[in-house]
C-alpha positions in Angstrom: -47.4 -3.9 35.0 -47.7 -2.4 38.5 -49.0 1.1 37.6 -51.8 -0.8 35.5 -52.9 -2.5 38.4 -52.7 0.7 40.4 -54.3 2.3 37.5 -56.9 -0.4 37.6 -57.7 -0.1 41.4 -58.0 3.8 40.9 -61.1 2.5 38.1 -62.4 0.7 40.9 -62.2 3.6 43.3 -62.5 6.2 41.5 -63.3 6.1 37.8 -63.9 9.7 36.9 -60.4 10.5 38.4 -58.6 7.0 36.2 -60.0 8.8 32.7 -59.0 11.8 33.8 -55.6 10.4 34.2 -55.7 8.2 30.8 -56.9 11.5 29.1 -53.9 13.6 30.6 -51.0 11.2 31.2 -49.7 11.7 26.7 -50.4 15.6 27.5 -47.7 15.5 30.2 -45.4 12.9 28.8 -45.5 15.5 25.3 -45.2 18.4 27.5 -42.1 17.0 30.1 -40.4 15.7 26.8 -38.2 18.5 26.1 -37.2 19.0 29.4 -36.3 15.6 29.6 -33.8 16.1 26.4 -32.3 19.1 27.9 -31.3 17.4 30.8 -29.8 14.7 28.4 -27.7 17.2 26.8 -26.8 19.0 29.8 -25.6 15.4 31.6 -23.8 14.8 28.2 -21.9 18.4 28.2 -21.3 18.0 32.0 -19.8 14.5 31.7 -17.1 15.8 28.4 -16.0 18.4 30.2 -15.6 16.4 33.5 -14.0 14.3 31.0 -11.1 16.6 29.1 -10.4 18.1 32.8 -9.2 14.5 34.0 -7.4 13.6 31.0 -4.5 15.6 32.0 -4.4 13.6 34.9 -4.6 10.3 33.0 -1.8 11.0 30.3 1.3 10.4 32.4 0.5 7.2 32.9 0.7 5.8 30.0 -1.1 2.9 28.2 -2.6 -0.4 31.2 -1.4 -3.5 30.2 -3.5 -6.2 31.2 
């Protein structure tokens, strides 16, 4: 809702600049979209090895009862 109404007041100001922004704003989001899946992968690769590096740690333990 907010960046309609600061969409809205750049109509007001300046129009020519808020279509130019309409018109481009699905160009970026397509273009930035497989950059944003990358980083998903790479978070998700990070966070399994981070993962089988502590299990050694969490082995001895043994099963929490609660």
């Amino acid at each position: 809702m907010a960046t309609f109404l600061l969409w809205l007041v750049l109509l007001v100001v300046a129009w020519p600049l808020a279509i130019l922004a309409l018109i481009l704003y699905p160009i970026v989001w397509l273009i930035s979209l497989p950059f944003r899946l990358v980083g998903i992968s790479v978070k998700g690769l990070l966070e399994l090895i981070g993962s089988i590096i502590r299990l050694p740690a969490r082995v001895p333990g043994g099963p929490r009862e609660a």
